[in-house]
N, C-alpha and C positions, 0 to 999 in steps of 0.2 A: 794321452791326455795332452789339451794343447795349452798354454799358457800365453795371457796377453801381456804386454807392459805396459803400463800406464808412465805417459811421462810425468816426471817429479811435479812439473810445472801447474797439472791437471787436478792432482792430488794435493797438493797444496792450494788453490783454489778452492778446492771439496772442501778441505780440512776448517780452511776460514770462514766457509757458508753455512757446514753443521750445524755450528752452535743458533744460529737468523733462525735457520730450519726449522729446526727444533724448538725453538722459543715461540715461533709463530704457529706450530701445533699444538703444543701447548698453552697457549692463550685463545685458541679457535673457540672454543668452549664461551671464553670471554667476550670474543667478538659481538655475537650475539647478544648478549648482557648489555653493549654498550649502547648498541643499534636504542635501548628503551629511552635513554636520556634523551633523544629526540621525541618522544610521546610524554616526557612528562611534563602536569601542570593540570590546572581546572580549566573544563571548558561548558558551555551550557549553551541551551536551544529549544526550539521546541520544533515540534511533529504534527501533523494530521493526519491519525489513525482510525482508520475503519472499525467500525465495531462488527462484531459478530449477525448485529440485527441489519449492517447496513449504515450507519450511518457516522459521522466522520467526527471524531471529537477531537481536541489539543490536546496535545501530553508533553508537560517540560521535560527534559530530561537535561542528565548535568552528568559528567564524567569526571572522576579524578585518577591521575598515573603516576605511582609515585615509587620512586626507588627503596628496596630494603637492601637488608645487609646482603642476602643471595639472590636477590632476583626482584622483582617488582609488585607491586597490588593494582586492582584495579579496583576502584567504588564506584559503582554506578546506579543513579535514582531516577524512578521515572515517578512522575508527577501528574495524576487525573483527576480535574474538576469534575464533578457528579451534576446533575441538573439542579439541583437541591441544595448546593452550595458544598456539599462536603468534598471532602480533599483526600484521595486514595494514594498513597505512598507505597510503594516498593524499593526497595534499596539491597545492595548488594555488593559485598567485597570477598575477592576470592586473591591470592597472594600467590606467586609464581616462582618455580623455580627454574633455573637452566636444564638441559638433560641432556643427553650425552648427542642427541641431534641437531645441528646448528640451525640455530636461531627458531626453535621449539621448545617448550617449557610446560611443565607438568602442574599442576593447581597441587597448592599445599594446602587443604581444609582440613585436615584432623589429624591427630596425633596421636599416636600408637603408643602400647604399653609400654615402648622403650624412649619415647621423648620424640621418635622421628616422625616428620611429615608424610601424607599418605595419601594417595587419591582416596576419597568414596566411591561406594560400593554401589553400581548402577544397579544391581540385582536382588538391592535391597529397601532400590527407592528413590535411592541418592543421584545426583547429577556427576556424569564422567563429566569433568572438563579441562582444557589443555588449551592453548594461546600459540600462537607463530608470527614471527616477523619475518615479513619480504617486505624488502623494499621499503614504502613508505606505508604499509598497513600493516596494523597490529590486529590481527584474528583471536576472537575467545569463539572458542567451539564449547557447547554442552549437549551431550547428552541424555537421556532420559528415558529408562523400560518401567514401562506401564505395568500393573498386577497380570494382564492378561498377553504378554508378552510383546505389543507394541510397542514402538518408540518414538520418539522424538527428538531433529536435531533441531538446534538453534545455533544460529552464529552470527556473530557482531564483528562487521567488521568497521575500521577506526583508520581512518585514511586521513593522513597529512596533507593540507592541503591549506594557500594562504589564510592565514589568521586564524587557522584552527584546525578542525578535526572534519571530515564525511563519515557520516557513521549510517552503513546500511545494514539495517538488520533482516532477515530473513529467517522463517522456522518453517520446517517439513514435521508431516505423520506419517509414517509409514511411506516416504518416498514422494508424500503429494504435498505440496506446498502451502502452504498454511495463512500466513501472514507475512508482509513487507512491510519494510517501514524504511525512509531516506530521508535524513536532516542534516541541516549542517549545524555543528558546533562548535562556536566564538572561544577563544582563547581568553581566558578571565585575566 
């Protein structure tokens, strides 16, 4: 067997950079959590979306990002005038947590018999959905299986950008592309 020796000198340097080491693994988890303070705040805009027949209508839509105790929510409303004057609202808030992959975060929407947060069950209806931050865009994915085994993805992404947010959305069927949508959103 061979034995090396480490000079004292070497080892003593190790020994004082451990504990850095170690602290900054340990907060890696957090890294990511902190990245969201840069996304939070309200922001609004509007859109001109295609409809299904063809034809192109406005849709407000308004985003909020807002820090909780483990992780962040996001609210998001989109807003359609009817020819007829009526007003179609959708809205939607799903709440995030960290997960053990840097700067990926798992949707907290329901709560299990023991008080813990939990994704919903895609194969029961429910939207899988999960968020990531790179860089300057914050991605919410959902997906969604149809009764007949179909799916569909959606995904929002929320890009920093002066005085607000680029928010392109995009949704697939089965791998074929569905709908686009690209707005920008003013920092309220």
């Amino acid at each position: 067997m061979v034995y090396f020796r480490i000079p004292q000198e070497i080892t003593r340097k190790v020994s004082l950079a451990l504990p850095v080491i170690m602290a900054a693994v340990a907060l890696s988890g957090q890294i990511a959590f902190a990245d969201i303070s840069r996304f939070v705040g309200e922001y609004s805009g509007r859109a001109e979306v295609e409809t299904r027949a063809g034809d192109i209508s406005l849709r407000d839509m308004s985003v909020v990002i807002r820090e909780t105790k483990i992780g962040y929510s996001v609210t998001w409303t989109s807003t359609t005038e009817k020819d007829d004057g009526r007003r179609k609202v959708k809205s939607y808030q799903i709440e995030f947590q960290p997960t053990e992959r840097d700067g990926v975060f798992s949707a907290a929407m329901k709560r299990n018999v023991f008080g813990h947060t939990e994704q919903l069950d895609p194969m029961k209806g429910e939207p899988y959905v999960w968020s990531r931050i790179t860089g300057d865009t914050l991605t919410v994915f959902s997906m969604f299986v149809a009764p007949n085994g179909d799916y569909e993805m959606q995904q929002y992404d929320r890009s920093l950008i002066e005085g607000g947010l680029q928010l392109n959305f995009n949704s697939h069927r089965n791998g074929i592309p569905t709908r686009f949508i690209s707005t920008f959103l003013s920092r309220q």
